[in-house]
C-alpha positions as CSV (number, residue, x, y, z in Angstrom):
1,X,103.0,60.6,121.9
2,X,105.8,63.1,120.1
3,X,108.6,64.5,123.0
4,X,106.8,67.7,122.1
5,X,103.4,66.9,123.2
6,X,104.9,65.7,126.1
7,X,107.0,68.5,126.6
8,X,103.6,70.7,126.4
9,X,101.6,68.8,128.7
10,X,104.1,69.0,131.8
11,X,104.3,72.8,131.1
12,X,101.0,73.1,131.6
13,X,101.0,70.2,134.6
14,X,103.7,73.4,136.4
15,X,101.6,76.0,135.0
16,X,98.6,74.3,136.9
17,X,100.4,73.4,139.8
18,X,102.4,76.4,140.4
19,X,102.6,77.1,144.5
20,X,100.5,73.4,145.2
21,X,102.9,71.5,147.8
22,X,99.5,69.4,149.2
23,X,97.1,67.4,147.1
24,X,95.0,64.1,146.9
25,X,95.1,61.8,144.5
26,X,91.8,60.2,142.8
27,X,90.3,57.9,140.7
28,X,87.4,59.0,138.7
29,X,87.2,56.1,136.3
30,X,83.5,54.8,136.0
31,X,82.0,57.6,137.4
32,X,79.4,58.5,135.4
33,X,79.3,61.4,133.2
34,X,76.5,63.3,135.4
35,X,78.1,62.2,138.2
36,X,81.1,63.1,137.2
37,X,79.9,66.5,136.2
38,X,78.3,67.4,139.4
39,X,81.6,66.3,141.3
40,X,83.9,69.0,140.2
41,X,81.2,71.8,139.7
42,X,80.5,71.0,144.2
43,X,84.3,70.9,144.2
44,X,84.7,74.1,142.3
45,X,82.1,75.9,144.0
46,X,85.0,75.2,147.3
47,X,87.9,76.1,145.2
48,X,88.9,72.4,144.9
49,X,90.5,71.7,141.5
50,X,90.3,68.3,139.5
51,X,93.4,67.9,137.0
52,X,93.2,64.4,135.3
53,X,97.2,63.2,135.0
54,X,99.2,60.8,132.8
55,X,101.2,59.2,135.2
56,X,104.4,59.3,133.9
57,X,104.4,63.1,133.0
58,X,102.9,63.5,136.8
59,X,106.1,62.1,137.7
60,X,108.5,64.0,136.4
61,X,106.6,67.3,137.4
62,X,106.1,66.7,141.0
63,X,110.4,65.8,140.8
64,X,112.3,67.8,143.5
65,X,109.0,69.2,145.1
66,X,106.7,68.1,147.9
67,X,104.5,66.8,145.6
68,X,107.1,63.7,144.7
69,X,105.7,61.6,148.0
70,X,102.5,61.0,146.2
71,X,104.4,58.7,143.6
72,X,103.2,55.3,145.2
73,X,99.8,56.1,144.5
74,X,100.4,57.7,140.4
75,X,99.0,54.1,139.3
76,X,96.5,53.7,136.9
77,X,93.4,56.7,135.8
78,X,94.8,59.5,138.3
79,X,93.1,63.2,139.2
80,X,94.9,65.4,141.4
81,X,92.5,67.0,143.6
82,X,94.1,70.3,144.9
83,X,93.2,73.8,146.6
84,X,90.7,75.2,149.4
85,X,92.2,76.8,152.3
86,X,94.4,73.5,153.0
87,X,94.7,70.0,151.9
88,X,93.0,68.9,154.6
89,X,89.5,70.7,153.4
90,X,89.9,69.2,150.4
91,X,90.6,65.6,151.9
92,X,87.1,66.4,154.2
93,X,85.4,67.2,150.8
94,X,86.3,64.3,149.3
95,X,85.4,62.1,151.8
96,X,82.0,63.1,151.4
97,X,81.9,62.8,147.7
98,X,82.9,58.9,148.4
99,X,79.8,58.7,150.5
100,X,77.6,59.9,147.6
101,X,79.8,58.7,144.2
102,X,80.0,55.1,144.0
103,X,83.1,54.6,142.0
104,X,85.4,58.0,142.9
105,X,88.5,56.1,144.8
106,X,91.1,57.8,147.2
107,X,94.6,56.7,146.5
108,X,96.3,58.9,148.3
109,X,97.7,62.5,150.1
110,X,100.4,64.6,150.9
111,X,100.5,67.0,153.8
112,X,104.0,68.9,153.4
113,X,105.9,66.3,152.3
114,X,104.6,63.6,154.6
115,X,102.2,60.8,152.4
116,X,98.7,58.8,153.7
117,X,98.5,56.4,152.1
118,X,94.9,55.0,150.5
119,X,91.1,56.0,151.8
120,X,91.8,55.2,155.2
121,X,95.4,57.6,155.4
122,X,92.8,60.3,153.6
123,X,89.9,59.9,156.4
124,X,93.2,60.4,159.1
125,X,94.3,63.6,157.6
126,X,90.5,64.7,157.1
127,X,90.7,64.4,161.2
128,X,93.4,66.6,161.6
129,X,93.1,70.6,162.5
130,X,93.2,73.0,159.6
131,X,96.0,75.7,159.8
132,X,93.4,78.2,161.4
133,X,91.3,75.7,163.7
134,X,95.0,74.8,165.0
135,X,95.8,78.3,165.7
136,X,92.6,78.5,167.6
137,X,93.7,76.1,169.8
138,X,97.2,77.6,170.2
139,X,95.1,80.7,171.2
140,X,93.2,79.1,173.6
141,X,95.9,76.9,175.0
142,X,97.6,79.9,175.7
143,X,94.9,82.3,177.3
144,X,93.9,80.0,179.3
145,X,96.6,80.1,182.2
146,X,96.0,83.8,181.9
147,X,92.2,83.4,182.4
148,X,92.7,81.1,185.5
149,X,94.5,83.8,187.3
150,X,92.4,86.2,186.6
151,X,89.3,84.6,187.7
152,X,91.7,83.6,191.1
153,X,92.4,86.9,191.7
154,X,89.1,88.5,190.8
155,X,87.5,85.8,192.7
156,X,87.8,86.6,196.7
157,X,87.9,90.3,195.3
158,X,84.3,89.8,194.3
159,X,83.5,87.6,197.1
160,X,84.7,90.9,199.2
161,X,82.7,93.0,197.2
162,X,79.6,91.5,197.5
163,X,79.9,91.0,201.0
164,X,80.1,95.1,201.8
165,X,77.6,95.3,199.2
166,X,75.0,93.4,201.1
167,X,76.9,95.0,204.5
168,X,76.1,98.9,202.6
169,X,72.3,97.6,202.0
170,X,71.9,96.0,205.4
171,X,73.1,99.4,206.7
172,X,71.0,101.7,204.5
173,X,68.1,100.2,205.2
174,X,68.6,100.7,209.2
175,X,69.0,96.7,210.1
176,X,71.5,95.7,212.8
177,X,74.9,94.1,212.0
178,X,75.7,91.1,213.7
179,X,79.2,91.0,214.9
180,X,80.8,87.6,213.4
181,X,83.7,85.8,215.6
């Protein structure tokens, strides 16, 4: 292949890539055609992108950025499987897809900067919170102090106000209050 050619298919690797720090690798070698098909169009449908690589070229366009960890894994046929919401949706997705194509094979991830490592480093990062389920959490971890005092406050408050309540009704109604001591 001419230094041209080359020279065109890494522009269009950046062009592709342009703002992706997180991805997965794949392997989609053997999957058949129909197969094959129906896994990008489900990953598309999730804004997960499939971009087949040469190795090599992969290389030197993921030099210098987050991307560079994955380099253990650019062996053999490679697919970088990028976008969703975070790279951990698309490592969830993917997971599934194992479970129903026989031959689609993780090689690997990158979470900013940091690199899991084969099928087993892609089911730990599938485990991990998303960016918004995280915050969530942050959320609650932090109203929750907030909620216990308020229900320890409010709670002899309205433990007082339901005893005058039942005192006001007791009253109304003409019954006798028995002095408590």
């Amino acid at each position: 292949m001419s230094k041209h050619v080359k020279d065109l298919m890494m522009r269009d690797y950046r062009d592709r890539l342009e703002g992706v720090q997180d991805a997965l690798v794949i392997s989609i070698r053997g999957v058949p055609a129909n197969e094959n098909n129906q896994l990008r169009q489900g990953l598309l449908s999730k804004n997960i992108h499939i971009t087949v690589m040469r190795n090599n070229l992969a290389k030197h366009v993921f030099s210098g950025s987050t991307l560079e960890a994955l380099g253990p894994s650019l062996k053999g046929p490679t697919a970088l499987a990028y976008g969703a919401e975070s790279v951990i949706d698309v490592a969830r997705e993917l997971l599934d897809w194992a479970k129903k194509v026989e031959n689609l094979e993780l090689k690997g991830a990158v979470l900013e900067g940091e690199y899991y490592e084969g099928p087993a480093g892609i089911e730990r990062l599938s485990k991990m919170p998303t960016r918004d389920e995280a915050l969530g959490q942050l959320v609650t971890l932090i109203l929750s102090p907030g909620r216990n005092i308020a229900g320890a406050v409010g709670g002899p408050g309205g433990a007082i106000a339901g005893i005058l309540k039942s005192l006001q009704e007791k009253l109304e109604k003409g019954e006798a209050i028995a002095k408590v001591g």
